[in-house]
C-alpha positions in Angstrom: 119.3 91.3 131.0 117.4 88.2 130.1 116.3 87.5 126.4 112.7 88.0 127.4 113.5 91.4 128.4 115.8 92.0 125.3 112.8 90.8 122.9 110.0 92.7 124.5 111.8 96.1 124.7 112.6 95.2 120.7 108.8 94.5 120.2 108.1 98.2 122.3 110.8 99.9 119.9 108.9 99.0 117.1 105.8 99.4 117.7 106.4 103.4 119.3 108.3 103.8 116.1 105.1 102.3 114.2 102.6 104.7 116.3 104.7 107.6 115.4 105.0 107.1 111.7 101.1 106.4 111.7 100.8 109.8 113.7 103.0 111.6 111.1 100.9 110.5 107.6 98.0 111.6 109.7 99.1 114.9 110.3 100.3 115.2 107.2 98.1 113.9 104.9 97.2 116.9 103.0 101.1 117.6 102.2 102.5 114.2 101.2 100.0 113.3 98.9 102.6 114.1 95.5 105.7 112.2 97.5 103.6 109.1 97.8 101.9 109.3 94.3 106.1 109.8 93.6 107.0 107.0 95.4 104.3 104.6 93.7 105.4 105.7 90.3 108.9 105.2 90.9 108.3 101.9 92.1 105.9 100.7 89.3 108.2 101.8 86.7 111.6 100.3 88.3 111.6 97.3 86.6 111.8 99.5 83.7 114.5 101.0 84.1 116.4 98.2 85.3 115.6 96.3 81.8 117.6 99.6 80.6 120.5 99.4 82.6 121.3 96.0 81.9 121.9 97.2 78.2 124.5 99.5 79.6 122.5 103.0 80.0 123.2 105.2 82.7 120.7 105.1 85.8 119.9 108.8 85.4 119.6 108.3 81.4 117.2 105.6 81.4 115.4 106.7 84.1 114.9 110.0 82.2 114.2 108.0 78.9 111.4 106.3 80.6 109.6 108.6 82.6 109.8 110.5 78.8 107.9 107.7 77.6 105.4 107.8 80.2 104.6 111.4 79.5 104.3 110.9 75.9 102.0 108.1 75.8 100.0 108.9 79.2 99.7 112.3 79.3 97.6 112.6 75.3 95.1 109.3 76.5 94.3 110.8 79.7 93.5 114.2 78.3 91.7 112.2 75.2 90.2 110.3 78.1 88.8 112.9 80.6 87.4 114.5 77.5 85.3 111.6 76.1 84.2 111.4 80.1 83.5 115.0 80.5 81.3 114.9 77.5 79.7 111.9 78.5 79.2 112.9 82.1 77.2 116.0 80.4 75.1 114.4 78.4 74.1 111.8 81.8 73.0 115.1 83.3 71.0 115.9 80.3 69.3 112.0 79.3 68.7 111.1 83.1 64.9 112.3 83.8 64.5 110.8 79.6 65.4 107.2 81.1 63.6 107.7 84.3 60.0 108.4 82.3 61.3 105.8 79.9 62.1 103.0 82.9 58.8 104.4 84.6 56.9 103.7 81.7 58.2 100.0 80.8 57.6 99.1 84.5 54.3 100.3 84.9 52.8 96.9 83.9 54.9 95.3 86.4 53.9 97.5 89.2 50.2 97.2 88.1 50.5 93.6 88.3 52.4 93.8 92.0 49.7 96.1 93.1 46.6 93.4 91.7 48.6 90.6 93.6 49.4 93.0 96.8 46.9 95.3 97.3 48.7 97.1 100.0 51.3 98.1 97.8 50.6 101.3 96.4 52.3 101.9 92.9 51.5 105.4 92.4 53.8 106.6 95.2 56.6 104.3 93.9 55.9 105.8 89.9 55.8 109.5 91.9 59.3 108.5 93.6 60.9 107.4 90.1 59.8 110.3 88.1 60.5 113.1 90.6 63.1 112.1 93.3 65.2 109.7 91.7 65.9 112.1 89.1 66.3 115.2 91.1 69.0 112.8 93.3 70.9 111.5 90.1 71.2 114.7 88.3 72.7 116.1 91.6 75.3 113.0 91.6 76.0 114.0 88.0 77.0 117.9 88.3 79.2 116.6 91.1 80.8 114.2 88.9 81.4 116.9 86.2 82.4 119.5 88.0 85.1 117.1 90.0 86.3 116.2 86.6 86.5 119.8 85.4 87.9 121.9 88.5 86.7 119.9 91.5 90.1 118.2 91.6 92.0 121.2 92.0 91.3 121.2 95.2 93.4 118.1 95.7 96.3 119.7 95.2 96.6 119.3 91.5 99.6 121.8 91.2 101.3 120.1 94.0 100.9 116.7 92.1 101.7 118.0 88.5 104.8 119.7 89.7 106.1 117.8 92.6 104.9 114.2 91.9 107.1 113.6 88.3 110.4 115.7 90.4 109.9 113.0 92.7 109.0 110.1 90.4 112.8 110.5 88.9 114.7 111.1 92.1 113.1 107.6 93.5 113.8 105.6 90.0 116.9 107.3 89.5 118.1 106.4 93.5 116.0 103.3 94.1 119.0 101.1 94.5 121.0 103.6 96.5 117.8 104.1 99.0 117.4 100.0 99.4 120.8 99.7 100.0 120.6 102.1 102.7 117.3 100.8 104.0 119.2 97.3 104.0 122.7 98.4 105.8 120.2 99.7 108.8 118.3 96.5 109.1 119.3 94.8 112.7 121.8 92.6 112.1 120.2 89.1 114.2 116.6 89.2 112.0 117.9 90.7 108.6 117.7 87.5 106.6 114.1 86.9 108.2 112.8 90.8 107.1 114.5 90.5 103.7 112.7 87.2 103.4 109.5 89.1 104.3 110.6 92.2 102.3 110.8 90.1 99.2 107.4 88.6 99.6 106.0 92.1 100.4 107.3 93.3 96.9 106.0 89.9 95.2 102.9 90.7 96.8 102.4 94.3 95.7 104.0 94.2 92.5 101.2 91.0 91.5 98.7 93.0 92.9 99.5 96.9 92.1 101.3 96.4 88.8 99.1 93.4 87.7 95.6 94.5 89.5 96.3 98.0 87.3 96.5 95.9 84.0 93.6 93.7 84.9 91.8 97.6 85.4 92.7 99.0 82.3 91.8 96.5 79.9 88.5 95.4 81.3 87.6 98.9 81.4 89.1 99.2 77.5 86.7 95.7 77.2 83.8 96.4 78.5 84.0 100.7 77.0 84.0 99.6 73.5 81.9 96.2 74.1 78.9 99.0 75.4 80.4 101.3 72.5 79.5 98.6 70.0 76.3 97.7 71.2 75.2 101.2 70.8 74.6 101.9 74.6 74.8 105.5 75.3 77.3 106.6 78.1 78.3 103.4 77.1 82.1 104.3 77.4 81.8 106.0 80.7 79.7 103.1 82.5 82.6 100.9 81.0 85.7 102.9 82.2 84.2 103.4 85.7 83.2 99.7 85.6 87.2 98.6 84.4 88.6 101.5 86.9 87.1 99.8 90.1 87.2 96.1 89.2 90.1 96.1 91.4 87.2 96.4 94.2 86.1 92.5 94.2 82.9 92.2 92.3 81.9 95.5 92.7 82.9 96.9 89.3 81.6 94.5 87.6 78.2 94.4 89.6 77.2 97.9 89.4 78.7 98.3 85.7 76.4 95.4 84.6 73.5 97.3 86.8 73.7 100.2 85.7 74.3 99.2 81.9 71.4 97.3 82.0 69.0 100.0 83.5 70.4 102.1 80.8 69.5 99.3 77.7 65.9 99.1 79.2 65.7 102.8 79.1 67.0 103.3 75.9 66.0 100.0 73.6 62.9 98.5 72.9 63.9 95.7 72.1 65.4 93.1 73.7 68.1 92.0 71.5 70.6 95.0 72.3 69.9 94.2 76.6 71.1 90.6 75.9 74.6 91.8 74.0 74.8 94.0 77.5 74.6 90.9 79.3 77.0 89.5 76.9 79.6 92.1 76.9 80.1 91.7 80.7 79.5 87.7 80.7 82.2 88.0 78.6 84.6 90.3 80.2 83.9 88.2 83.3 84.9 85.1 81.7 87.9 86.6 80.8 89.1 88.2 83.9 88.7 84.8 85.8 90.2 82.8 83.5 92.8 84.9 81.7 93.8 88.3 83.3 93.8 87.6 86.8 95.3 84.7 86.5 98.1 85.6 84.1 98.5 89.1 85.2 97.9 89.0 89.2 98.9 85.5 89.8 98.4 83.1 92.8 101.2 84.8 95.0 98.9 87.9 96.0 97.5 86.5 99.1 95.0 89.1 99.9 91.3 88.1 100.9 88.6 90.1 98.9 87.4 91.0 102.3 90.1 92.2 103.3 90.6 94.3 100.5 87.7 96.2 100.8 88.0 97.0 104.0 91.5 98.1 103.7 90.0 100.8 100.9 87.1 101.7 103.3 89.2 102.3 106.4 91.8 104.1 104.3 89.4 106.2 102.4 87.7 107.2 105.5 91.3 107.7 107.3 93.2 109.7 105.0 90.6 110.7 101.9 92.5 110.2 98.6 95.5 109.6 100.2 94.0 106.6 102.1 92.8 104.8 99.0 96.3 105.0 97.0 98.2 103.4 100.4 95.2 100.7 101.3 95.8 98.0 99.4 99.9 98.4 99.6 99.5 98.6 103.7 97.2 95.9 103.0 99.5 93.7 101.3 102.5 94.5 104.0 99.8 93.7 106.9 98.9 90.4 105.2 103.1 89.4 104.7 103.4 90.2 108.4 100.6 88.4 110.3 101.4 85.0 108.1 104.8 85.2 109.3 103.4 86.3 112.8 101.3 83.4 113.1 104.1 80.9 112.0 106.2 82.2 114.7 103.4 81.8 116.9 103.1 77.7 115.8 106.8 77.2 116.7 106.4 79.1 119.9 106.5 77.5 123.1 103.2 79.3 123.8 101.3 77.2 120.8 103.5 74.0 121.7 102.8 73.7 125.4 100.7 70.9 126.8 
């Protein structure tokens, strides 16, 4: 049998047993939802129990002590959290036809003014279209919100994830070393320097994105909540969680945060002062991202294209719902790894180097 034939019957092993496993998370997407939300904890919080075990604690004991640690300091700030969002979310439902006549009334002059320079533009229908559907539309999107936050996500399996998700969480810390030995004494024997070579930048890439992009999250949304907070913009601290929570969307957390923040200050304020310390709040908490959290916390080693990114979430989301958006941008990251390496193979091939 000729090398050609060896390699491509490799290549066709690999990518059946690709197809298949792909098959599989489809099929069972509604059922492994807690193992991989398991499996993402364990792996975020490995490097904390290996600072344990140098010290000379037990695997099992360390990983026990911190998953304990996780429950004591997560579980009180997200209840304290989803609270203060709840309430806020309520209150959105309640204010949203107040700024709608408020916004309708500061741009009146500005339509009146469009409509003297255009007189094809008819403002009436555009003041009728803020006042009625706009609010109608949003109030909607805010009882959906609220009850998602309330007992919408039970439907996502919530007991499943409360009870399975931390049983799984510990058996993955607790075995992780055990399971990547395994993984590594199946590895074939002629390419296993060049897949731990890849598996290594694989886990530099995720843990700069997943572990640092998750920092970056939390304290721009913890910046930009009590920036709004301070200013005196009410649902200030929702508009800045939800703007922090999805900054790891490129530019669009930030974008729509400032957006909506700043339709809210026009509604609310009459002044301008308070809409300029909007724009300052996010300036700022722009400023700092670029030049301070991403680079400290994410790093250069990341490798992943903004683009590429968001349309790992889209696909994902659209793919495989929730589950879709927690494995997008760690698939990402492994697709990125393995088409650089592809296309260096593909340089030293005989196929690139031909004349």
């Amino acid at each position: 049998m000729t090398e050609i034939t060896k390699t491509n019957r490799n290549w066709m092993f690999w990518l059946v047993l690709f197809i298949i496993f792909c098959y599989a998370v489809y099929i069972l997407r509604s059922v492994i939802l807690p193992f991989v939300a398991g499996i993402i904890i364990g792996y975020l919080l490995d490097p904390w129990v290996q600072k344990f075990t140098k010290y000379g604690m037990n695997r099992t004991l360390a990983t026990s002590l911190v998953l304990l640690l996780l429950i004591l300091i997560v579980v009180p700030a997200v209840a304290l959290l989803l609270g203060v969002i709840n309430e806020q979310v309520g209150r959105f439902i309640t204010v949203v036809p107040d700024y709608l006549s408020a916004l309708s009334r500061k741009i009146e002059p500005w339509l009146n003014d469009l409509h003297q320079n255009f007189p094809g533009l008819n403002a009436d229908k555009i003041k009728d279209y803020l006042r009625g559907n706009m609010a109608n539309n949003l109030k909607v999107v805010g009882k959906i919100a609220q009850s998602v936050i309330t007992s919408g996500f039970a439907l996502v399996n919530i007991i499943s994830l409360i009870l399975i998700t931390p049983v799984v969480a510990f058996y993955m810390l607790r075995d992780w070393d055990g399971f990547i030995q395994k993984i590594d004494s199946l590895l074939p024997r002629k390419s296993k320097k060049s897949i731990r070579q890849q598996a290594r930048e694989i886990d530099r890439a995720l843990a700069g994105f997943i572990r640092g992009q998750l920092s970056v999250c939390l304290l721009l949304g913890t910046f930009y909540s009590a920036g709004l907070y301070l200013v005196g913009l009410e649902l200030g601290v929702l508009v800045g969680f939800l703007a922090g929570l999805i900054s790891f969307i490129p530019y669009v957390g930030s974008i729509s945060g400032f957006i909506i923040s700043l339709a809210i200050a026009f509604a609310q304020f009459d002044t301008l002062g308070p809409v300029v310390q909007v724009i300052a709040v996010f300036m700022i908490g722009q400023f700092l991202e670029g030049n301070f959290l991403t680079p400290k916390l994410v790093g250069d080693s990341v490798g992943l294209h903004p683009v590429w990114i968001m349309f790992a979430l889209l696909a994902g989301g659209v793919l495989l719902g929730f589950l879709g958006l927690m494995i997008a941008v760690p698939a990402a990251a492994v697709i990125g790894v393995l088409l650089r390496h592809a296309i260096e193979n593909y340089k030293q091939s005989s196929l690139y180097l031909e004349k």
